[in-house]
GUDREN-950509 format. One line per field, with one value per residue: x, y, z of N, C-alpha, C in turn. Coordinates in steps of 0.001 Angstrom, whole numbers. Example, Ala and Ser with C-alpha at 12.3 -4.5 7.8 and 13.67 -1.06 7.14 Angstrom:
<pts>
n_X = c(13190, 12850) .
n_Y = c(-5690, -2250) .
n_Z = c(7800, 7080) .
ca_X = c(12300, 13670) .
ca_Y = c(-4500, -1060) .
ca_Z = c(7800, 7140) .
c_X = c(13200, 12900) .
c_Y = c(-3300, 30) .
c_Z = c(7800, 7870) .
</pts>
This chain:
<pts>
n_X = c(-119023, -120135, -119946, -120000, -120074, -117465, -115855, -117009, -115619, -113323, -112916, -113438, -111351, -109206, -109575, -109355, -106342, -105573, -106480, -104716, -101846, -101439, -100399, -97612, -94371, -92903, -94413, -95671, -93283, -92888, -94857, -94807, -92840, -93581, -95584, -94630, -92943, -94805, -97141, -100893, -101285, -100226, -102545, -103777, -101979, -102250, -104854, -104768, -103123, -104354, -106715, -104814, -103651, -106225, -107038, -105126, -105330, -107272, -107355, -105857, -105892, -108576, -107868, -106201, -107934, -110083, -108105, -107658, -104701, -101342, -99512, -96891, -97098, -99131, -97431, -95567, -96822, -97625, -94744, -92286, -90498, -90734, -92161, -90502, -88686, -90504, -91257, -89007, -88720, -90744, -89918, -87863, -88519, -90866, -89249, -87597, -89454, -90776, -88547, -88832, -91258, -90169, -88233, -90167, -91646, -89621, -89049, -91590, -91518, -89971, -90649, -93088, -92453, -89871, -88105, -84646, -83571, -82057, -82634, -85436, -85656, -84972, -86882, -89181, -88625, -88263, -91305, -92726, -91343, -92832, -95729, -95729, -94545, -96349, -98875, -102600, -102861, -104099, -106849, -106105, -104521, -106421, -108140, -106411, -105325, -107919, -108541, -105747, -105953, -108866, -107030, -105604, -107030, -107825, -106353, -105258, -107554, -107790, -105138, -105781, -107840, -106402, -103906, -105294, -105694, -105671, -108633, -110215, -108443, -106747, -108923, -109344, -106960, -106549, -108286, -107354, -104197, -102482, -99350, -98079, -98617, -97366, -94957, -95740, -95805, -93461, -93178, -96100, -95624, -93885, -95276, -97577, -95727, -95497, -97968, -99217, -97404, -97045, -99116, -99413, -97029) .
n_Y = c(-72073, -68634, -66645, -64251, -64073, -64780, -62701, -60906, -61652, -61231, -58549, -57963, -58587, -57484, -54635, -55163, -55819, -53302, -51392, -52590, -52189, -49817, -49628, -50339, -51695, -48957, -46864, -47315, -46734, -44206, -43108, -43408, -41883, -39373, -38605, -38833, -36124, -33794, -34727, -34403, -32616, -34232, -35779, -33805, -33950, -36851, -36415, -34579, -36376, -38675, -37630, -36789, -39167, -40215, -38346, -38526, -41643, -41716, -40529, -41138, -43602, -43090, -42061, -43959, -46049, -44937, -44150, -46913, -47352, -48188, -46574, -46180, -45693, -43503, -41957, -41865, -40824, -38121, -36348, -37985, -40969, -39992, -42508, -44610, -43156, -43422, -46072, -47389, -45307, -46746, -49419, -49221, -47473, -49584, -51888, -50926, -50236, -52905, -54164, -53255, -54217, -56635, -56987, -56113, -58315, -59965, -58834, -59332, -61969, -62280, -61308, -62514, -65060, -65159, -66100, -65767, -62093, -62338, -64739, -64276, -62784, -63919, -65912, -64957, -63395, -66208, -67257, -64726, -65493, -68126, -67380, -66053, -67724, -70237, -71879, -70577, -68970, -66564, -67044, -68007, -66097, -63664, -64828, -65050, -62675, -61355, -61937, -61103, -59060, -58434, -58989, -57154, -54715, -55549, -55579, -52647, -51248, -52375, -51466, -48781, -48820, -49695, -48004, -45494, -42963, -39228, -38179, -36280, -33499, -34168, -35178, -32190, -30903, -32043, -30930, -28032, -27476, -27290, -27078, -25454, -25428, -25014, -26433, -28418, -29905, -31296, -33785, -34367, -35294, -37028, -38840, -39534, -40075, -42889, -43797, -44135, -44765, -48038, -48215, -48172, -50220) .
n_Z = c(64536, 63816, 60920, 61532, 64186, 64681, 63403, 65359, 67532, 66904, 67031, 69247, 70621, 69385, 70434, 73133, 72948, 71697, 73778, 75851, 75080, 75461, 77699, 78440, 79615, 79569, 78945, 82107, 83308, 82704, 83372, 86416, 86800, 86197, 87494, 89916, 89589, 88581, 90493, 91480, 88853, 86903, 85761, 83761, 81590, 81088, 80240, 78465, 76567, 76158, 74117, 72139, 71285, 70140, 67965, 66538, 66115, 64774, 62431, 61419, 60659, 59062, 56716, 55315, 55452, 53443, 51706, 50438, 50529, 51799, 54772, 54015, 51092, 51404, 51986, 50162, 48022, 49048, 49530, 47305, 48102, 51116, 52216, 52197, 54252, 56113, 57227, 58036, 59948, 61385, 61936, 63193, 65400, 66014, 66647, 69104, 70595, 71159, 71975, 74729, 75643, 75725, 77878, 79913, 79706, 81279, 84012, 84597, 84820, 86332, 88757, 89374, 89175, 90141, 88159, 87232, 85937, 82942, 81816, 81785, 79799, 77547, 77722, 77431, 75097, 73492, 73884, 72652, 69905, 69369, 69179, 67133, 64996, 65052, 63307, 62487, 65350, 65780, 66646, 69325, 70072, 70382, 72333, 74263, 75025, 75864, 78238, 79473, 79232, 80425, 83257, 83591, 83379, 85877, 88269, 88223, 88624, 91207, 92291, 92463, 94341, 96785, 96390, 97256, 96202, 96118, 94908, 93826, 93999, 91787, 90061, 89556, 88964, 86678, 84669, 85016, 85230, 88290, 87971, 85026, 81766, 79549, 80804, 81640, 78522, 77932, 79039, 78276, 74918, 75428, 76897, 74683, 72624, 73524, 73958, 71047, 69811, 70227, 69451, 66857, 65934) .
ca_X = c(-119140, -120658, -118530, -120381, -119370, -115641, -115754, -116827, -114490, -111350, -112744, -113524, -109630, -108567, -110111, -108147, -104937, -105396, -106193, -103250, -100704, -100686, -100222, -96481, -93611, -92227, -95597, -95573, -92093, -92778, -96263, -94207, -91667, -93716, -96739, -93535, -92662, -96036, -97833, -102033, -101271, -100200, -104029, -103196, -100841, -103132, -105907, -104474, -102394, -105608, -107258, -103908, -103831, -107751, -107047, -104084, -105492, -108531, -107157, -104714, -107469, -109870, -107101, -106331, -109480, -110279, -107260, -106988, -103544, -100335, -98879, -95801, -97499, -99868, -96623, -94881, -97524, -97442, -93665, -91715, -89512, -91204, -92651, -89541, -88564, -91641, -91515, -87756, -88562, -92129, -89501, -86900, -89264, -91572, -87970, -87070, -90766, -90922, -87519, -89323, -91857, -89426, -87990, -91008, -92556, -88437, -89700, -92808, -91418, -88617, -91523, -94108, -91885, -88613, -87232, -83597, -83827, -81335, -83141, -86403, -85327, -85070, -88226, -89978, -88035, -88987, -92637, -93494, -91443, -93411, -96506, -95846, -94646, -97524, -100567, -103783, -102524, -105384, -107985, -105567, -104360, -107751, -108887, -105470, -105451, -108942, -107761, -104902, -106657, -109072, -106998, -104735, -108030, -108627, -104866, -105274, -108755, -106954, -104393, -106440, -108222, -105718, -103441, -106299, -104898, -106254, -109108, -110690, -107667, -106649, -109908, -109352, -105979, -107075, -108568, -106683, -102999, -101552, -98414, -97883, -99207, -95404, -93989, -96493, -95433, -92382, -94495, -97071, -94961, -93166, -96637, -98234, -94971, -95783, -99063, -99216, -96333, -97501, -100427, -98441, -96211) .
ca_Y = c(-70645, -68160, -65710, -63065, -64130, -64728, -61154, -60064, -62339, -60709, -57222, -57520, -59067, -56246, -53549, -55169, -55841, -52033, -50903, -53030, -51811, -48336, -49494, -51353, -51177, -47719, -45901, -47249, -45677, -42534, -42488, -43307, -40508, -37807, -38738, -37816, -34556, -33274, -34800, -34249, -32340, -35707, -35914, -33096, -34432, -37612, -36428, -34446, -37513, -39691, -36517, -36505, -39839, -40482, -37807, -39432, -42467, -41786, -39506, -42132, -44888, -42367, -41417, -45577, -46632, -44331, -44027, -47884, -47569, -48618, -45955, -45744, -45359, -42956, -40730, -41495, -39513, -36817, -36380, -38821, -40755, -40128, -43205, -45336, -43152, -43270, -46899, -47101, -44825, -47544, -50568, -48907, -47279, -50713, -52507, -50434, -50491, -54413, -54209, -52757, -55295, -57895, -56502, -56097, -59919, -60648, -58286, -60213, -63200, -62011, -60440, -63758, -66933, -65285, -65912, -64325, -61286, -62366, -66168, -63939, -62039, -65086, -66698, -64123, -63421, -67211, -66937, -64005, -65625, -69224, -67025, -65582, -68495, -71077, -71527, -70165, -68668, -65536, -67342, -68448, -64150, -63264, -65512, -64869, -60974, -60416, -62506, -60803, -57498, -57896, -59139, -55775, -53489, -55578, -54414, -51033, -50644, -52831, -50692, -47465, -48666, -50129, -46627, -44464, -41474, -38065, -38206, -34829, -32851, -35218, -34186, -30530, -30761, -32905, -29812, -27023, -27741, -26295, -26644, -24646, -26301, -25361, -27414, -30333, -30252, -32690, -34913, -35175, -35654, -38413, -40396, -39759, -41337, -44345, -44598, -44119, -45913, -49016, -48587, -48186, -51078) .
ca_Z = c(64865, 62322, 60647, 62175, 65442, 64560, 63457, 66689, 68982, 66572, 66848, 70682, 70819, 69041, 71491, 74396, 72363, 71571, 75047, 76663, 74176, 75463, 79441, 78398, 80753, 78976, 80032, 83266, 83693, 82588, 84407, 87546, 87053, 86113, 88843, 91276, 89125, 88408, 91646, 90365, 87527, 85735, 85057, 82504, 80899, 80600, 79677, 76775, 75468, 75072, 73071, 70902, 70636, 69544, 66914, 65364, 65315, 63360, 61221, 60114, 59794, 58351, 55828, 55127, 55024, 52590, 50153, 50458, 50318, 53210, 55226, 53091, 49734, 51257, 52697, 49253, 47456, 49589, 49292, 46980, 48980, 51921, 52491, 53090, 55464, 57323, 57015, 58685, 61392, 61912, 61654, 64076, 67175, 66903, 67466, 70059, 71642, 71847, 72819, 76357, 75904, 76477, 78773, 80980, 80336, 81871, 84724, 85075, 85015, 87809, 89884, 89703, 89359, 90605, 87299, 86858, 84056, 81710, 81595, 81872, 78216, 76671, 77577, 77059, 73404, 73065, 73554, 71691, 68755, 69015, 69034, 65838, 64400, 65310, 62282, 63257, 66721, 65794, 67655, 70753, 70638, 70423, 74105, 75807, 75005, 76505, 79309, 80146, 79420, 81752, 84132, 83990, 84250, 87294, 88539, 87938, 89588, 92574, 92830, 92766, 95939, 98258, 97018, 97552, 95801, 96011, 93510, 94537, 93186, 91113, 89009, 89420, 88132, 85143, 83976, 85954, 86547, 89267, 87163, 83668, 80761, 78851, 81854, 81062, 77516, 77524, 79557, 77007, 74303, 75828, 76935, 73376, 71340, 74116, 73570, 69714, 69565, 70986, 68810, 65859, 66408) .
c_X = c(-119348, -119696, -118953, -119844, -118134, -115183, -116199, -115998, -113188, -111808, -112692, -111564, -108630, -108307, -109190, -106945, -104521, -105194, -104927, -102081, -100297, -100312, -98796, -95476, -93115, -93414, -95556, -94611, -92220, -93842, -95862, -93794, -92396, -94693, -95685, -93051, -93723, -97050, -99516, -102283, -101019, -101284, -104177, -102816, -101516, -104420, -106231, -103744, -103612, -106531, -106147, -104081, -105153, -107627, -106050, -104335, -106479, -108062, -106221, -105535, -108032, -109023, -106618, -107202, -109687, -109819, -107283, -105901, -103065, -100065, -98119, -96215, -98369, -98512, -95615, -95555, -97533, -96078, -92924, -90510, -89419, -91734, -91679, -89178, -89059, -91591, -89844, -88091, -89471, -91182, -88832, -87704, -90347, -90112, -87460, -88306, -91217, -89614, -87630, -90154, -91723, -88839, -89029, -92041, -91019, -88984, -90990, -92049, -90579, -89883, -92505, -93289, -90529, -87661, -85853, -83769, -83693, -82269, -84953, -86695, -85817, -86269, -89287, -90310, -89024, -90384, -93494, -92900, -92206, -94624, -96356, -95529, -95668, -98657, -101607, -104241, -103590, -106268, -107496, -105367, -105172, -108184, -107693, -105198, -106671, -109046, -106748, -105106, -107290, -108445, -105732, -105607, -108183, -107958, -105130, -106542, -108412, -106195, -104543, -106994, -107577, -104288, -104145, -105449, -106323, -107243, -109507, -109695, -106724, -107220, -109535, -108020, -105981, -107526, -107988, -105476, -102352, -100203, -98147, -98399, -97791, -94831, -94094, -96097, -94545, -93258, -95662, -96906, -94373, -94038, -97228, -97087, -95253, -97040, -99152, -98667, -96502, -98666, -100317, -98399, -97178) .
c_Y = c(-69844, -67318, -64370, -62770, -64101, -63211, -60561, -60140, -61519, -59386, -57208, -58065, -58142, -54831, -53522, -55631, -53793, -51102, -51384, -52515, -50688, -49020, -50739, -50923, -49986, -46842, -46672, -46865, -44603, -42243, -42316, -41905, -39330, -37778, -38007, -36182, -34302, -33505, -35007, -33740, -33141, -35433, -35054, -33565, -36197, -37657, -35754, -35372, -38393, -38898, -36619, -37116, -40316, -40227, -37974, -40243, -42437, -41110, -40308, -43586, -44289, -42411, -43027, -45835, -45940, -44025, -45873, -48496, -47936, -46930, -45225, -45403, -43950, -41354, -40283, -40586, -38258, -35871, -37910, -39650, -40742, -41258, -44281, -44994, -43317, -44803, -47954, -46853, -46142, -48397, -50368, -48896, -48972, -51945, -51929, -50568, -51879, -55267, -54487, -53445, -56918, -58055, -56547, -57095, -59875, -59932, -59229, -61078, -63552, -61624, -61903, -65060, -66580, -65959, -64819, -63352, -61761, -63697, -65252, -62994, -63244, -66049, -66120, -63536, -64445, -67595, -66121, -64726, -67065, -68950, -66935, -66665, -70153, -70873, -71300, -70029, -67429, -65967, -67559, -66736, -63861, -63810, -65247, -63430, -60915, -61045, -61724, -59078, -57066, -58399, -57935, -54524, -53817, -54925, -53602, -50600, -51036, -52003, -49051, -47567, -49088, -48737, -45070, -42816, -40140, -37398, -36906, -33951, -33607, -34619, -32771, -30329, -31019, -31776, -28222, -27173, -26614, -25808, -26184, -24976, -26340, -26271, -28378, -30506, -31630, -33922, -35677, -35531, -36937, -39663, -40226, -40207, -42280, -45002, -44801, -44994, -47537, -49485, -48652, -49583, -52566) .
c_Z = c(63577, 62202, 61380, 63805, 65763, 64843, 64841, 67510, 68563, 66530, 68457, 71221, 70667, 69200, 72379, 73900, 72401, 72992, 76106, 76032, 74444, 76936, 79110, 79463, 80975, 79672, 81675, 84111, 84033, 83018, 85721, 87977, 86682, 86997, 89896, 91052, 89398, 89329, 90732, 89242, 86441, 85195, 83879, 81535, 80055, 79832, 78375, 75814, 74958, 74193, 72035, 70331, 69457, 67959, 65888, 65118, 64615, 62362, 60100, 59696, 58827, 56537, 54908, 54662, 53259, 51221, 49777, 50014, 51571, 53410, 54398, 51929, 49895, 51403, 50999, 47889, 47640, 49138, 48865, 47734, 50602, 53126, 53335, 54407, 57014, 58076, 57887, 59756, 62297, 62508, 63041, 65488, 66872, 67558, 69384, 70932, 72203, 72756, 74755, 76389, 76401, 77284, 79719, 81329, 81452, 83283, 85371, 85570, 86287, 89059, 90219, 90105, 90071, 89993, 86806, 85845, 83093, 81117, 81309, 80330, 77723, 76641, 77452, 75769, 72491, 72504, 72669, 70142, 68244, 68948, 67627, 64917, 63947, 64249, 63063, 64275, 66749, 67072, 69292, 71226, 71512, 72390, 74917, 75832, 76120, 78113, 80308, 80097, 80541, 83085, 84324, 84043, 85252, 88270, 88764, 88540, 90945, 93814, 93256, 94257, 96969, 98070, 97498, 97354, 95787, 95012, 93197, 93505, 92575, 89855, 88824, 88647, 86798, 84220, 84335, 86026, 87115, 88169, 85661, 82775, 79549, 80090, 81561, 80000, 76969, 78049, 78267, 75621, 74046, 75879, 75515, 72660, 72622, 73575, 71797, 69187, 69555, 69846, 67201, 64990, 66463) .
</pts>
């Protein structure tokens, strides 16, 4: 395989690693619970978090790329000092965010095989840490990411047509909400540290 092609298979891997990373069990919580608050105005609330997000993440690539410095070095320029902390908070919320990732393979694993939770932590713990520890597991990522990518767009288009939700105002809300746009606030707050987070992490 040429290198040209490698490079594509680990950038197209890295698309649907990226796109699955925001849809983890934590957003599907809080998409739940505020779909029941907010009813079609969610779409609001969605459709300004993937505008937030977009613009945070390029701005922090753009800003990377460019200094070709880390995170922390770029924050410890800014303010001395800075950087650790930034670098803490990264360490802490991606702990706490894979935390819910393990949590929601144990979930899986309770929902498909009718694996108990607690046994469903742990093999789930297991796996992600014999991933990371395995030599030249990149290329295996890479084919079981876009795998399990598209088989959670297929989900999610699935589940759009057998719940046949209200697309009509749905849309209109997306750009309109019925409800406040200070109301939506916490809302979009909450789904942009998920998604960001995720993407972070």
């Amino acid at each position: 395989m040429s290198e040209k092609k490698k490079g594509r298979g680990a950038l197209l891997g890295a698309a649907f690693l990226m796109a699955t990373s925001a849809i983890g069990p934590g957003f599907l919580t809080q998409t739940a619970k505020f779909t029941g608050d907010y009813q079609a105005s969610f779409g609001f609330v969605i459709l300004f978090s993937i505008i937030l997000s977009a613009i945070a993440q390029l701005n922090i690539w753009r800003v990377l790329c460019t200094s070709g410095l880390r995170g922390q070095d770029v924050a410890n320029k800014v303010l001395p000092g800075l950087g650790y902390v930034v670098a803490f908070m990264i360490v802490l919320g991606g702990l706490v965010f894979n935390i819910g990732n393990v949590g929601g393979g144990a979930l899986g694993f309770n929902t498909l095989l009718g694996i108990p939770t607690k046994a469903g932590y742990v093999l789930a713990g297991a796996v992600a840490i014999v991933v990371f520890l395995v030599k030249n597991a990149n290329a295996a990522m890479d084919t079981i990411t876009k795998i399990l990518g598209a088989i959670m767009i297929v989900v999610i288009f699935v589940v759009i047509v057998i719940v046949k939700p209200p697309l009509g105002d749905a849309l209109v809300n997306t750009f309109a909400p019925s409800a406040g746009v200070t109301k939506l606030f916490p809302a979009i707050i909450t789904l942009l540290g998920g998604t960001v987070g995720g993407y972070i992490t």
